[in-house]
C-alpha positions as CSV (number, residue, x, y, z in Angstrom):
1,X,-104.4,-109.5,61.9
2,X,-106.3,-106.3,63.1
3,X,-109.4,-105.0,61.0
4,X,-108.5,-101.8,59.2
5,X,-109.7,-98.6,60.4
6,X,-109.8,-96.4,58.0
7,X,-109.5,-97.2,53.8
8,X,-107.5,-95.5,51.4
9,X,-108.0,-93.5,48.1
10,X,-104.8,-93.4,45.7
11,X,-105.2,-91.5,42.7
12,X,-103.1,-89.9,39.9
13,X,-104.0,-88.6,37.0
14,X,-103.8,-85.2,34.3
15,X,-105.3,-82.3,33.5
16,X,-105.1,-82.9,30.2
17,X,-106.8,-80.7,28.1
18,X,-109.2,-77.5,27.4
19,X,-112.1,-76.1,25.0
20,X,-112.5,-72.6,25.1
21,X,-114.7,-71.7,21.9
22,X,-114.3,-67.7,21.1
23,X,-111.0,-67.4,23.7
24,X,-107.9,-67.0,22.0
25,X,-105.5,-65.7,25.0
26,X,-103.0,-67.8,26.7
27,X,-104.9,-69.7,29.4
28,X,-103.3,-71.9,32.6
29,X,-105.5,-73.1,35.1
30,X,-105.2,-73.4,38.7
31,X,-106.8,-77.0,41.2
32,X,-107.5,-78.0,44.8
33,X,-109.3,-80.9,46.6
34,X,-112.0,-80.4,48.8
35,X,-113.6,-83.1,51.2
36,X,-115.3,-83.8,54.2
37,X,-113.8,-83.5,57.7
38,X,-113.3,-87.4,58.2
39,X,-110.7,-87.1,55.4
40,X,-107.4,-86.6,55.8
41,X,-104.1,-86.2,52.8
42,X,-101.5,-88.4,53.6
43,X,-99.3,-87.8,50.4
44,X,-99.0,-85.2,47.4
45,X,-100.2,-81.4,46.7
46,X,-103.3,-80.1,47.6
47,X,-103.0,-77.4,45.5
48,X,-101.5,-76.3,42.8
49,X,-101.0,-74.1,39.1
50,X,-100.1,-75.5,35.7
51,X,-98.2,-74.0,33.1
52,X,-99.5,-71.3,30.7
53,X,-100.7,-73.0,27.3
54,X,-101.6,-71.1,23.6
55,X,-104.7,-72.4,21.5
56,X,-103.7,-75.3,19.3
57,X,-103.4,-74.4,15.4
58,X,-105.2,-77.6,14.1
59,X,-108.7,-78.0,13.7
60,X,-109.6,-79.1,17.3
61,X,-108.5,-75.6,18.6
62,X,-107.8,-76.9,22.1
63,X,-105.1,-75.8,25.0
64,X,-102.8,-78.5,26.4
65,X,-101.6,-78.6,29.6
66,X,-101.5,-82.9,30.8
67,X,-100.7,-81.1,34.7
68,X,-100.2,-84.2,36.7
69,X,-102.0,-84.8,39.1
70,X,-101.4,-87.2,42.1
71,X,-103.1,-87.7,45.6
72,X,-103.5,-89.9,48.6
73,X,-106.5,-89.4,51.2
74,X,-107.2,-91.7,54.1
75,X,-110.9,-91.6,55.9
76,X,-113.4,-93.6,57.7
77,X,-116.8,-93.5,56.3
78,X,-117.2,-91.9,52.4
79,X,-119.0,-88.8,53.7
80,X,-117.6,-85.7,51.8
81,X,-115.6,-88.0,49.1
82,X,-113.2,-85.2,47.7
83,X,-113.4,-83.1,44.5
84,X,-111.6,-81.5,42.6
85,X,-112.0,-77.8,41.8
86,X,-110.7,-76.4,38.8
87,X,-110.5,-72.6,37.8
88,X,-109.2,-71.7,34.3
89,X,-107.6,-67.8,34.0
90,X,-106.5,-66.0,31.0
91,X,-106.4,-61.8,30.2
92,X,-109.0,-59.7,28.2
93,X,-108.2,-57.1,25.9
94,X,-106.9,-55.2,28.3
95,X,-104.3,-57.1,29.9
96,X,-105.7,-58.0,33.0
97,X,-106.1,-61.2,34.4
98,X,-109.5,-62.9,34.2
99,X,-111.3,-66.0,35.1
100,X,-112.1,-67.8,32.2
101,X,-114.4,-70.7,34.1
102,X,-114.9,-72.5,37.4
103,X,-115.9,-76.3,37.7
104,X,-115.6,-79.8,40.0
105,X,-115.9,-83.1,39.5
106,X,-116.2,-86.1,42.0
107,X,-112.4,-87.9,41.8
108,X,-114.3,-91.3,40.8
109,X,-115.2,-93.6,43.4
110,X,-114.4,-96.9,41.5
111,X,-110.7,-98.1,40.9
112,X,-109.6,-97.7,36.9
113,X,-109.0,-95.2,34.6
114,X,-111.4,-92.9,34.1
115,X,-111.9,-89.8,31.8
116,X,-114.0,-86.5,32.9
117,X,-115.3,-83.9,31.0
118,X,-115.6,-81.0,33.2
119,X,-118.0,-78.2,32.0
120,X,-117.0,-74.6,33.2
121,X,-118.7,-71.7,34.2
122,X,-118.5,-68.1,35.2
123,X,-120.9,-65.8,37.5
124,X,-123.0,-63.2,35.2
125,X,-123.3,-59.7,36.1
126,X,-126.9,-58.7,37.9
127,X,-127.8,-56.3,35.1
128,X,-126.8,-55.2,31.3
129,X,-125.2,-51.7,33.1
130,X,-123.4,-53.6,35.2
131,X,-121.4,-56.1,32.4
132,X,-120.8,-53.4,30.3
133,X,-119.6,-51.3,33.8
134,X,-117.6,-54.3,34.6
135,X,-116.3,-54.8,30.9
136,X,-115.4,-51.2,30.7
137,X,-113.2,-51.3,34.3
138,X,-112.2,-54.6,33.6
139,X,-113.8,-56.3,36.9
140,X,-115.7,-59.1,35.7
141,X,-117.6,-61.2,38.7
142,X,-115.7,-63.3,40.2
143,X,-116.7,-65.8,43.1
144,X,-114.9,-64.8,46.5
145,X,-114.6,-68.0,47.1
146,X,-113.8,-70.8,44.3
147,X,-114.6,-73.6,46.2
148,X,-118.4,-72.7,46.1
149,X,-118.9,-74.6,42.7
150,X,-118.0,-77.4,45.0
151,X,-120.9,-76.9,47.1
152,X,-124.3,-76.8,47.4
153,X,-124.9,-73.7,49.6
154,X,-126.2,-70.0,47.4
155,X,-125.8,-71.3,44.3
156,X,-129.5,-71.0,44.0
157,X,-129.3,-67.5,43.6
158,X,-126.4,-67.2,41.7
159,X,-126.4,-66.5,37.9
160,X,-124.0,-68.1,35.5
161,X,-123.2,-69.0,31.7
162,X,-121.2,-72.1,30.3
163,X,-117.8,-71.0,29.5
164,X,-115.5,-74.2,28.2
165,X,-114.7,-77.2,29.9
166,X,-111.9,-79.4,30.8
167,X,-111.1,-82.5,30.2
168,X,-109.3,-84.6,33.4
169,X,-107.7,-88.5,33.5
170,X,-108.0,-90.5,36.3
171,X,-106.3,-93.3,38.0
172,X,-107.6,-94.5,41.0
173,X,-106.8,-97.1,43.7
174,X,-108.5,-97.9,46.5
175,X,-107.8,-100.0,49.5
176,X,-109.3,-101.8,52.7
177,X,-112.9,-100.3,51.8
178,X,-114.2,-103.5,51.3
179,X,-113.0,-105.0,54.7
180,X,-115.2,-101.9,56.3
181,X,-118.4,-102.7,54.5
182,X,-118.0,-100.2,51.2
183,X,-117.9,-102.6,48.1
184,X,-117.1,-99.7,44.8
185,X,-115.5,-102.4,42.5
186,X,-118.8,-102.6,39.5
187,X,-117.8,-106.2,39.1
188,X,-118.7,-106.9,42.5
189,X,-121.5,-105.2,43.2
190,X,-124.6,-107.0,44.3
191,X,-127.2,-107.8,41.5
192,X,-130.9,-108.1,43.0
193,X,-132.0,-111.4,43.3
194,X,-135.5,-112.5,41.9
195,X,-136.6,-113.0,45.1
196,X,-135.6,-109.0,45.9
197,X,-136.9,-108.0,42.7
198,X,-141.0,-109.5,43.1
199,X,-140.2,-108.1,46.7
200,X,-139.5,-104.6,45.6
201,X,-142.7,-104.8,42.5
202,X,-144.9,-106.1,45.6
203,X,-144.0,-103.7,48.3
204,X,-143.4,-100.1,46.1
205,X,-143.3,-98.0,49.0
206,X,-139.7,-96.9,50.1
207,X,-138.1,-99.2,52.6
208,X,-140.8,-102.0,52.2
209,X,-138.8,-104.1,49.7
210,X,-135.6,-103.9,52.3
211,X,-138.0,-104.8,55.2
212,X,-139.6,-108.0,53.2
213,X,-135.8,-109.8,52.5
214,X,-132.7,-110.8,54.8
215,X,-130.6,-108.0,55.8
216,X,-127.5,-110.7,55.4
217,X,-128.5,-109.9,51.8
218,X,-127.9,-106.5,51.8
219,X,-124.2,-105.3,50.8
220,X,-123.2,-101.8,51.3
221,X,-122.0,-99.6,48.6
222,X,-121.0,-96.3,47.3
223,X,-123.4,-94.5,45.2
C-alpha cells in the first residue's frame, strides 16, 4: 500500500456561547477559517453567520447561539494550521450595526474534544475627539480587514480594548499525520529519556543536547 501524501484534519464543533458584560442588544456573530497555502477544504463551509440571539435572563447573562460548526482540510506539512476568526456584531443606540469584538483561536491540533475560550476585542479610536466623533456619527473603528486578528502583521501599532469573549467546542480528527512524521496524539508523544535529559543539563546551549543523542530518537511533533 502507497505512503500517504498528505494527512487530514476533520473537525466539528459549536459556537456555543457569548459574554458580553455592559451589552444588552441582540448580538449574532459571523466565522471563517484561515490557513496556510499547503492547505486545502475538501468538505463543509468556509464561512458562514449564525442566528441573532438576546441576553439570557438568569444570572449568567450570556447569548446562546451553539452554530455548528463542521470542516475538513487536507495538507502536507502543518505550516499555517487554520484558525478560526470570529467577529461578534450587534446595534448601538442608534440603530446601526456595530462590531461588538473580533478574535481567533487555533482549531486544536490534538484529536478530542476540546473547549476554547475566545477573548474579543475591538480597535480604539486614535484620540478622545475622535471616539466621541465616532460615537456621535455612529462610525466606530472597524478593521478593513477581519482576518488581521489572525495575523501577526501591524498589530503592533494598533490599539484595542477587551470586549467579551466566546466560548467554542471542538471535535477533532485527524488522520495519516503520523505515517508522515507528525505524532499530535499527547499519549504518544515522546518523553525524554534520562539519557536526553543529563544530555540537555550538560550541553545548555541550543541544539547541543540534539547533537550529543541519536537522531533515531528524535520523533517529530506539532507544537
Amino acid at each position: 500500500m502507497a505512503n500517504p501524501s498528505v494527512f487530514l484534519l476533520m473537525m466539528n464543533g459549536q459556537i456555543e456561547t457569548g459574554d458580553f458584560p455592559g451589552f444588552d442588544d441582540d448580538l449574532y456573530v459571523k466565522f471563517n477559517y484561515i490557513y496556510g497555502q499547503d492547505w486545502v477544504m475538501t468538505a463543509g463551509l468556509e464561512e458562514g453567520i449564525s442566528q441573532t440571539s438576546k441576553k439570557s435572563k438568569d444570572d449568567k447573562r450570556l447569548y446562546t447561539w451553539n452554530f455548528p460548526l463542521d470542516v475538513t482540510f487536507k495538507s502536507t506539512n502543518p505550516f499555517g494550521w487554520p484558525q478560526l476568526v470570529i467577529n461578534v456584531h450587534g446595534q448601538d443606540v442608534f440603530g446601526t450595526a456595530v462590531v461588538r469584538g473580533y478574535g481567533a483561536v487555533h482549531v486544536p491540533i490534538s484529536p478530542g474534544r476540546h473547549v476554547r475560550i475566545v477573548p474579543l476585542y475591538v480597535p480604539e479610536s486614535s484620540s478622545h475627539f475622535q471616539k466621541f466623533t465616532s460615537w456621535l456619527m455612529s462610525r466606530r473603528p472597524e478593521f478593513r480587514d477581519h482576518n488581521i486578528v489572525a495575523k501577526g502583521e501591524g498589530r503592533e501599532v494598533t490599539r484595542v480594548k477587551s470586549q467579551g469573549s466566546v466560548r467554542v467546542t471542538f471535535n477533532v480528527v485527524t488522520r495519516d499525520m503520523k505515517k508522515l512524521g507528525y505524532d499530535v496524539i499527547p499519549s504518544t508523544l515522546s518523553i525524554p529519556s534520562s539519557a536526553t535529559t543529563a544530555a540537555m543539563a550538560a550541553n545548555p546551549k541550543p541544539g547541543a543536547a540534539s547533537a550529543a543523542i541519536p537522531t533515531a530518537n528524535v520523533s517529530a511533533s506539532v507544537s
